[in-house]
C-alpha positions as CSV (number, residue, x, y, z in Angstrom):
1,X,16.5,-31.4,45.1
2,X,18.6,-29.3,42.4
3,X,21.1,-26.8,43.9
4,X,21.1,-23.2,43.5
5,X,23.7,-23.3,40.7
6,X,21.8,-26.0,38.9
7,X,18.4,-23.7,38.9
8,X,20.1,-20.2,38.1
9,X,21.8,-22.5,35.0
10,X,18.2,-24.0,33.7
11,X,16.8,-20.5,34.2
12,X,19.7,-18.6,32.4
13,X,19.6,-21.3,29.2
14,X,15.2,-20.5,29.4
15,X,16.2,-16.8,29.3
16,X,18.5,-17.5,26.5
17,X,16.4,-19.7,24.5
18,X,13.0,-16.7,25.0
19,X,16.0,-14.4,23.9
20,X,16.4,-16.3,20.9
21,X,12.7,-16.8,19.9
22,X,12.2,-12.8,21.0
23,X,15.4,-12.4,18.1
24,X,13.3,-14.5,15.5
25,X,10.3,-13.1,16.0
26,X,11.4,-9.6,15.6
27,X,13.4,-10.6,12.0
28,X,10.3,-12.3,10.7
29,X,8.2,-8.6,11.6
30,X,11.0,-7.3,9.6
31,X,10.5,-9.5,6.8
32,X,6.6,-9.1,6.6
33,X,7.1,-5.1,6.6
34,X,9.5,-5.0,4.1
35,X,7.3,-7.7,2.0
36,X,4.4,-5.0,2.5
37,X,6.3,-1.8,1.8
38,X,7.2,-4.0,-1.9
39,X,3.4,-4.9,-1.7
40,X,1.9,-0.7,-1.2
41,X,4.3,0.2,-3.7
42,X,3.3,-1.7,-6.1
43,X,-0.4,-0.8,-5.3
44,X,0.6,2.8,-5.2
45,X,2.2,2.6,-8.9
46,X,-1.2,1.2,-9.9
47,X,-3.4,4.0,-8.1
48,X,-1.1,6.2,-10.2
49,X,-1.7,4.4,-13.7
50,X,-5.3,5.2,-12.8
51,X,-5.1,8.0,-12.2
52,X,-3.6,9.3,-15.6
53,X,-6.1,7.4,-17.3
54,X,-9.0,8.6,-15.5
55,X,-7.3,12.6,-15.8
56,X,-7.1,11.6,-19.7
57,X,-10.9,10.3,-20.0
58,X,-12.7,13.1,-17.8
59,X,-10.6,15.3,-21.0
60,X,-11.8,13.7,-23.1
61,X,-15.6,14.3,-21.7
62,X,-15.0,17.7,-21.0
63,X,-14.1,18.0,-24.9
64,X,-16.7,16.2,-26.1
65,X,-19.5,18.1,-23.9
66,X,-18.0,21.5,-25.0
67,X,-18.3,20.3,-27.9
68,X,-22.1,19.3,-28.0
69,X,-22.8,23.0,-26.4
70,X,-20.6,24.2,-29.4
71,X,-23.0,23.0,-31.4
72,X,-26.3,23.4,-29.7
73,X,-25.8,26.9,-29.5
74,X,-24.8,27.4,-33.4
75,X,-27.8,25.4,-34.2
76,X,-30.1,28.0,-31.8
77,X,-28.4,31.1,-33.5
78,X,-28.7,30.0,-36.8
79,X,-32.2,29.5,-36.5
80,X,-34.6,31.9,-38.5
């Protein structure tokens, strides 16, 4: 039967070696949120992109509706 000492030693190098793994574990969540932070910024640089080209389009079919009522309406008024 192991002594004291020798049980207290095996448990202490357990605890060290859980420490260990608990210290990998918690750089590897580190890595994965920093990957993710690169990963929503990226996607959040592309949400803006679309953004200015939707802003730009619904101009453009604002324009081109005013437009059409533009001329609608001349071609009611300059009916006899």
């Amino acid at each position: 039967m192991p002594t004291l000492e020798e049980r207290v030693a095996y448990l202490e190098g357990q605890v060290s070696e859980h420490t260990n793994t608990m210290l990998d574990i918690r750089e590897s969540v580190r890595q994965l949120e920093r990957r993710m932070e690169a990963r929503f910024d990226v996607v959040d640089r592309r949400f803006e992109g679309m953004d200015d080209k939707i802003s730009r389009q619904f101009t453009w079919v604002v324009g081109i509706q005013v437009t059409t009522l533009v001329a609608i309406l001349g071609a009611l008024l300059a009916r006899p």
